[in-house]
C-alpha atoms as a printed R data frame, in Angstrom:
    type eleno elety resid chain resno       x       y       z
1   ATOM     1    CA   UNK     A     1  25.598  -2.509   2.376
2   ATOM     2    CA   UNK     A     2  21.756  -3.352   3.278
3   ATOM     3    CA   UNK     A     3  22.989  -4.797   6.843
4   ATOM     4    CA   UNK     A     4  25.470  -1.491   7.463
5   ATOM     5    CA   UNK     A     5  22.288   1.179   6.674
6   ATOM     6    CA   UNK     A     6  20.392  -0.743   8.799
7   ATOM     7    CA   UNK     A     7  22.520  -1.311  11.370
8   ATOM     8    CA   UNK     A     8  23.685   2.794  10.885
9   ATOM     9    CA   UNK     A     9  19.166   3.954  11.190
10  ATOM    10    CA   UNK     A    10  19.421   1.449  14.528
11  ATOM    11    CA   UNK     A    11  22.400   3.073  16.167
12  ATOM    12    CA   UNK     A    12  21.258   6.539  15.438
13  ATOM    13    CA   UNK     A    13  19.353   8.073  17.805
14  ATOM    14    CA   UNK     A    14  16.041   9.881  17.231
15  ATOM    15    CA   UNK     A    15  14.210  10.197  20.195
16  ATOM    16    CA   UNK     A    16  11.653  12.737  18.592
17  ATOM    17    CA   UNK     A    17  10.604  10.408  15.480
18  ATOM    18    CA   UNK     A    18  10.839   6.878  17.141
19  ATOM    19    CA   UNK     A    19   7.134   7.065  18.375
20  ATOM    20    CA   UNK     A    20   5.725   9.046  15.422
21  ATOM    21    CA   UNK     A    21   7.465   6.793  13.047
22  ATOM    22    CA   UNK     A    22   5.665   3.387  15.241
23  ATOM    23    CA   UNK     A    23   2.966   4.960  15.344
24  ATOM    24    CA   UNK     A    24   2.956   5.320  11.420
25  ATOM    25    CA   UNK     A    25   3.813   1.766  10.668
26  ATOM    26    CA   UNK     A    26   1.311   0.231  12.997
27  ATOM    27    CA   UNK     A    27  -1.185   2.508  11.317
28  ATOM    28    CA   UNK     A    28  -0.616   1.102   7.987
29  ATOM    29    CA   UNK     A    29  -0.954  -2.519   8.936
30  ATOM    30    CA   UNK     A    30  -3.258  -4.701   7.160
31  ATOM    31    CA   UNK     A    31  -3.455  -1.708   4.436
32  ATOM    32    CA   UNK     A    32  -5.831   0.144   7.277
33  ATOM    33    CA   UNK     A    33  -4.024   3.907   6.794
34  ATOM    34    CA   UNK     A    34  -4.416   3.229   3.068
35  ATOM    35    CA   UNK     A    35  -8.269   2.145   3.078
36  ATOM    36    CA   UNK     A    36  -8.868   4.749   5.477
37  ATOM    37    CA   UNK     A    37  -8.032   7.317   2.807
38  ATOM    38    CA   UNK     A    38 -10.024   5.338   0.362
39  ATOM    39    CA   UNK     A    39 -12.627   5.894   2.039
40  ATOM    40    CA   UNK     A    40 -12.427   9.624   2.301
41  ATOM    41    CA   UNK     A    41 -12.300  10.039  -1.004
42  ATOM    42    CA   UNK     A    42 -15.481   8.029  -1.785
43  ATOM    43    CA   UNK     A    43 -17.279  10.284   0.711
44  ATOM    44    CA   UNK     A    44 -16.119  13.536  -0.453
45  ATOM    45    CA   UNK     A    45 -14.320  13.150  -3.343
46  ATOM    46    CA   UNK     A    46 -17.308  13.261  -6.053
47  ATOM    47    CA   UNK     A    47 -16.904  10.803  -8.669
48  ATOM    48    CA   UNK     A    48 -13.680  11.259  -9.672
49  ATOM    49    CA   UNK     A    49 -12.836  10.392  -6.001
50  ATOM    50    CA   UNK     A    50 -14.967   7.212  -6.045
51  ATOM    51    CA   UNK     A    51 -12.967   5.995  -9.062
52  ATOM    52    CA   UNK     A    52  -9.747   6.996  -7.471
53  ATOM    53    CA   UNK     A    53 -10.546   5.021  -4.680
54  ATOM    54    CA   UNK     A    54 -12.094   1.578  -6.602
55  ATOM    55    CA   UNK     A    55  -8.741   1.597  -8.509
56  ATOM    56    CA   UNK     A    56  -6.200   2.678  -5.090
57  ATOM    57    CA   UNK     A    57  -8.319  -0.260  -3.174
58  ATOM    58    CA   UNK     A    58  -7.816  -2.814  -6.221
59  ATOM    59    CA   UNK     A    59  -4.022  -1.986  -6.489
60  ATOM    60    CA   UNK     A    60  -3.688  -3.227  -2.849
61  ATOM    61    CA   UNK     A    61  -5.592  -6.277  -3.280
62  ATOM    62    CA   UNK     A    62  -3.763  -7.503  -6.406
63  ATOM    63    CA   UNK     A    63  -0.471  -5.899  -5.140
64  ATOM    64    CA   UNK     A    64  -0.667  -7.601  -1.404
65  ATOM    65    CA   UNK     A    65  -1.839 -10.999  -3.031
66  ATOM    66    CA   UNK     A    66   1.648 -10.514  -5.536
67  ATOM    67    CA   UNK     A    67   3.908  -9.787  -2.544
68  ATOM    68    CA   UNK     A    68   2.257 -12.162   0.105
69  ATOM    69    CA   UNK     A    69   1.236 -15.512  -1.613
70  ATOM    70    CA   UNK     A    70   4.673 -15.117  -4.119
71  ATOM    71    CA   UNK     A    71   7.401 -13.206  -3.770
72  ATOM    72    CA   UNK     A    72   7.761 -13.886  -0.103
73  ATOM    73    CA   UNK     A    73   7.863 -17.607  -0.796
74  ATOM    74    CA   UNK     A    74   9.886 -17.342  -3.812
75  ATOM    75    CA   UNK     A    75  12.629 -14.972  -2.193
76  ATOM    76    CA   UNK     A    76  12.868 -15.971   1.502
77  ATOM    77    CA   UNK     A    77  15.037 -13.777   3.523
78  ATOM    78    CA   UNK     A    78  14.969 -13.708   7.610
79  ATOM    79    CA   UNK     A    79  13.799 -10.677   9.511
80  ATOM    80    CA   UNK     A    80  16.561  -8.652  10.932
81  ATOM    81    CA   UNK     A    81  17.843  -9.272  14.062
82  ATOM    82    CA   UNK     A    82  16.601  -5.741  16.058
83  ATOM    83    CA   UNK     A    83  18.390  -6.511  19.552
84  ATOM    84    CA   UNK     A    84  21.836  -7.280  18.013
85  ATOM    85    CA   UNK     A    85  21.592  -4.073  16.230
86  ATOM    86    CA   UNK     A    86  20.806  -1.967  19.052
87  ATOM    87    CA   UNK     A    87  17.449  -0.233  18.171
88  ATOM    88    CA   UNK     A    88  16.050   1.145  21.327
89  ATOM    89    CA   UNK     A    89  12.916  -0.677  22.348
90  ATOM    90    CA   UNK     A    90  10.499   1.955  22.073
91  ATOM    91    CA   UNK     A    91  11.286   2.317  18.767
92  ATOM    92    CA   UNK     A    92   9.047  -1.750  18.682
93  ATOM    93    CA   UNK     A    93   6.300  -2.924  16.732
94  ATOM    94    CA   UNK     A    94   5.331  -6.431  16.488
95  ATOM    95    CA   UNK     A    95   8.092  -8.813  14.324
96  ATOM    96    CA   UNK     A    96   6.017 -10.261  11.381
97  ATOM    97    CA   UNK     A    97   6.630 -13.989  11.441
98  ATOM    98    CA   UNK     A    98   6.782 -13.830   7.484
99  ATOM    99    CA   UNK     A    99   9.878 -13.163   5.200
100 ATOM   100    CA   UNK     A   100  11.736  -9.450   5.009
101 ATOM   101    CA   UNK     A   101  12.179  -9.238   1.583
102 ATOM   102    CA   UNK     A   102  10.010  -7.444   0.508
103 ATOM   103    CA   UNK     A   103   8.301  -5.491   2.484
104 ATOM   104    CA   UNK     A   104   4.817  -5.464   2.005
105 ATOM   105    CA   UNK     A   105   3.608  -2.283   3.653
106 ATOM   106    CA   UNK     A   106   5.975  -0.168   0.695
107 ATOM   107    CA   UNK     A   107   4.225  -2.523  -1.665
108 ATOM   108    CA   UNK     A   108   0.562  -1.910  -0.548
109 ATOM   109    CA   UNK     A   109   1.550   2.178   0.179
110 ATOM   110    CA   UNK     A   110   3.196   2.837  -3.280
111 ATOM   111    CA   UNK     A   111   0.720   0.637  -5.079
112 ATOM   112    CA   UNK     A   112  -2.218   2.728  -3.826
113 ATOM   113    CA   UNK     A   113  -0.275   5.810  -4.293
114 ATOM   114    CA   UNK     A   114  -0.120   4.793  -8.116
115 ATOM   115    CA   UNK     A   115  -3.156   3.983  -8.859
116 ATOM   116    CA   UNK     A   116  -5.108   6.989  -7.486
117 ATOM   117    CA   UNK     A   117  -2.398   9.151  -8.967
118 ATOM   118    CA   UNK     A   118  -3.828   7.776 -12.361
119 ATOM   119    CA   UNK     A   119  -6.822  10.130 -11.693
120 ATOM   120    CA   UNK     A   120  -5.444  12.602  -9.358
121 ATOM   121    CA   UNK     A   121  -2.020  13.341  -9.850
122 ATOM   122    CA   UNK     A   122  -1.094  15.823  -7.120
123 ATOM   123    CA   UNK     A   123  -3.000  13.451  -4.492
124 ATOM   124    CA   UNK     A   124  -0.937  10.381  -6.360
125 ATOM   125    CA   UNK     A   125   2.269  12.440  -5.512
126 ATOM   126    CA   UNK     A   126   1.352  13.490  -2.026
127 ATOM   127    CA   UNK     A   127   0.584  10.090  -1.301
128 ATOM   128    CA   UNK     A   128   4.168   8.588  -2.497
129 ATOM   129    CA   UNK     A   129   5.738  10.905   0.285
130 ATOM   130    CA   UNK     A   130   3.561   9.286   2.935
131 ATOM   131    CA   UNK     A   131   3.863   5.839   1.232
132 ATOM   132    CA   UNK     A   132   7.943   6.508   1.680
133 ATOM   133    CA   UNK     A   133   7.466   7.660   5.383
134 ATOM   134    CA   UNK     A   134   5.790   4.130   6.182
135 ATOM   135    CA   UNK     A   135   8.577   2.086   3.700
136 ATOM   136    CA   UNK     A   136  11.041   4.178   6.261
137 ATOM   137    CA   UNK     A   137   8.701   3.510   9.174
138 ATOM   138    CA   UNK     A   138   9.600  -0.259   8.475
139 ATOM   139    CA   UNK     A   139  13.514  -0.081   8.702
140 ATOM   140    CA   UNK     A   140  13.276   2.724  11.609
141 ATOM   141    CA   UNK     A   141  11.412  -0.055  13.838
142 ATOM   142    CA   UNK     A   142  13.700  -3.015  12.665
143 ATOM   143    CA   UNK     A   143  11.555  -5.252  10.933
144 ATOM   144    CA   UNK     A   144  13.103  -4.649   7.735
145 ATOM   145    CA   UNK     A   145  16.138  -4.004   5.481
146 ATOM   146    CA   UNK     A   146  16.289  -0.947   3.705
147 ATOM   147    CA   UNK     A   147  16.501  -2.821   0.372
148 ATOM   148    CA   UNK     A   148  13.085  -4.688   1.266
149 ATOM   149    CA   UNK     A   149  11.570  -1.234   1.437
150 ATOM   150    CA   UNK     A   150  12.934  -0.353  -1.862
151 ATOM   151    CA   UNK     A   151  11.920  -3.631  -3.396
152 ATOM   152    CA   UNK     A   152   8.298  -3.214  -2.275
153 ATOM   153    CA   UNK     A   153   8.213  -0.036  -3.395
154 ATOM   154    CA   UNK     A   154   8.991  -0.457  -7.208
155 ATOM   155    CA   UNK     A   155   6.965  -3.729  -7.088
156 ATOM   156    CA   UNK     A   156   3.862  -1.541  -5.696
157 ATOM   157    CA   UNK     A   157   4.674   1.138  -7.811
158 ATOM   158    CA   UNK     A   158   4.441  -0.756 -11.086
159 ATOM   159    CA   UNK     A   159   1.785  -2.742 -10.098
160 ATOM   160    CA   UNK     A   160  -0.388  -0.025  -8.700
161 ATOM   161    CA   UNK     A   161   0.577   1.721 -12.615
162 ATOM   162    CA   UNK     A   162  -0.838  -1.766 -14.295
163 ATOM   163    CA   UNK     A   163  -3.707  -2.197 -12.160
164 ATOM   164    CA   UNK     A   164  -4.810   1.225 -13.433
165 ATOM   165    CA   UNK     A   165  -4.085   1.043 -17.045
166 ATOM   166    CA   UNK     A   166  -6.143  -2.199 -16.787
167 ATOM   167    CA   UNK     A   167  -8.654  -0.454 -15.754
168 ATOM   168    CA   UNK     A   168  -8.858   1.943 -18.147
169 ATOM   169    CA   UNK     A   169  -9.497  -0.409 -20.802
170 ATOM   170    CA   UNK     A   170 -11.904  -2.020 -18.992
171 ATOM   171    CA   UNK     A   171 -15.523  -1.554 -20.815
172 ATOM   172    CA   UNK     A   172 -17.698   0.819 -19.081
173 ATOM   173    CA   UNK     A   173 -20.871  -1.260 -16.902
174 ATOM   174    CA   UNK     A   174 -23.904  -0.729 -19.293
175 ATOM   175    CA   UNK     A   175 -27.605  -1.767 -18.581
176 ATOM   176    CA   UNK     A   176 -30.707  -1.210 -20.659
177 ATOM   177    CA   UNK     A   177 -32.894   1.152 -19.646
178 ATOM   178    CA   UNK     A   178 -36.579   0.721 -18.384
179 ATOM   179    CA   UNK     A   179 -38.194   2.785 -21.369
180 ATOM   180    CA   UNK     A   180 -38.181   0.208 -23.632
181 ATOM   181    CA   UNK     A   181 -36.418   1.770 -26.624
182 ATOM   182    CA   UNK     A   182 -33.498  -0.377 -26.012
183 ATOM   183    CA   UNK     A   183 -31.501   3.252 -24.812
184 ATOM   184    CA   UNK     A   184 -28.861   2.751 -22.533
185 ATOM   185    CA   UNK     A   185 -27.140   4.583 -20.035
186 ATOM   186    CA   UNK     A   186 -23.493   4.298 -18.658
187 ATOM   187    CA   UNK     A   187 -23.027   3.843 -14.792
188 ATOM   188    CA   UNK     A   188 -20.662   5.919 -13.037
189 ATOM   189    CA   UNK     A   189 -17.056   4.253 -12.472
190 ATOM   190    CA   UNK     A   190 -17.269   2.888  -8.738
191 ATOM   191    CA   UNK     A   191 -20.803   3.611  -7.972
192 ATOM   192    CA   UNK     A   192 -21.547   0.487  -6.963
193 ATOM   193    CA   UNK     A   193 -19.701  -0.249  -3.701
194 ATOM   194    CA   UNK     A   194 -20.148  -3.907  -3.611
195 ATOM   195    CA   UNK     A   195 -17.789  -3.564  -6.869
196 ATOM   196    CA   UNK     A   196 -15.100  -2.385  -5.017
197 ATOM   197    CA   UNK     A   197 -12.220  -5.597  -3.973
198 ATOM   198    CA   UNK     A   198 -11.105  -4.718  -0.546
199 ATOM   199    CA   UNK     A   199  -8.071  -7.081   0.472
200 ATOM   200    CA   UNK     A   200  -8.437  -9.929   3.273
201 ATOM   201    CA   UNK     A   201  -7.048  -8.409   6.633
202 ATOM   202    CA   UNK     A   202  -4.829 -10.929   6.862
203 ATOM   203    CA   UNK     A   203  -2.934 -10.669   3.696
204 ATOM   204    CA   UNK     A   204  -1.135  -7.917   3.938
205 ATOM   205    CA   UNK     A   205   1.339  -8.499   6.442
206 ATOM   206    CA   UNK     A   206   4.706  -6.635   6.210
């Protein structure tokens, strides 16, 4: 069944969305659409949107880590074979050399989706639409299987939804104050940036 959707999204022909949809999942590599977003909402989004975007950043990192450095090793599965199946070539974007299953851009997209829906549910649910155009993205330019796109996404999902409920157990950061009556006041979540665990380029990979 996996193989025959594939092959089906391959065959079909969709001359309007093939270089929107590349353009998508190369925009997403290495988590770059995601941080991107992070970003913006560290800028502008007050403090709510700085703690959105410490907890969206720390889902990828913990979620591309899961995906990368163990469930690709643990479940190997070869990348589809995109010229037997007929996908026109400027539908193309580079063939990651690592397993299919899963893939690892759903993971990262539907992680950070997750975990800045914690905070911000209407941007949380926004975000899973664009986190399901990129899993699509994937299958639409051949380097995965539909069901490594659904895989990734209930692993990112679920692990975006622990990452955040870890966090919000978390004790808040404290520090004595300089007036010497042993007062003390509580930092804002995410104010520091050099708190915030951005992911190594290289680990998210597909």
């Amino acid at each position: 069944m996996d193989r025959a959707i594939y092959s089906a999204v391959a065959a079909t022909s969709t001359p309007s969305l093939d270089e929107p949809l590349r353009r998508l999942s190369n925009a997403a590599n290495n988590s770059h659409l995601w941080l991107a977003i992070a970003t913006g909402l560290r800028v502008t989004g007050g403090q709510a949107g700085r703690r959105a975007a410490v907890r969206g950043t720390v889902a990828i990192g913990v979620t591309s880590a899961l995906v990368n450095l163990a469930v690709k090793s643990a479940w190997s599965r070869p990348r589809p074979a995109r010229a037997d199946a007929g996908a026109p070539v400027r539908r193309n974007v580079r063939m990651p050399a690592s397993s299919s299953f899963p893939s690892g851009h759903a993971a990262a997209g539907f992680a950070f989706a997750a975990a800045i829906g914690r905070d911000q549910p209407w941007l949380g649910l926004a975000l899973r639409f664009l986190a399901a155009a990129v899993a699509y993205s994937r299958v639409h330019t051949g380097v995965h299987y539909p069901g490594d796109a659904v895989a990734g996404a209930l692993i990112g999902e679920s692990t975006g939804q622990a990452v955040a409920g870890l966090m919000d157990r978390l004790p808040s950061a404290r520090r004595p104050s300089g007036s010497g009556h042993g007062k003390q006041r509580e930092l804002p979540d995410g104010a520091d940036a050099e708190g915030a665990v951005i992911p190594a380029p290289g680990l998210q990979v597909g």
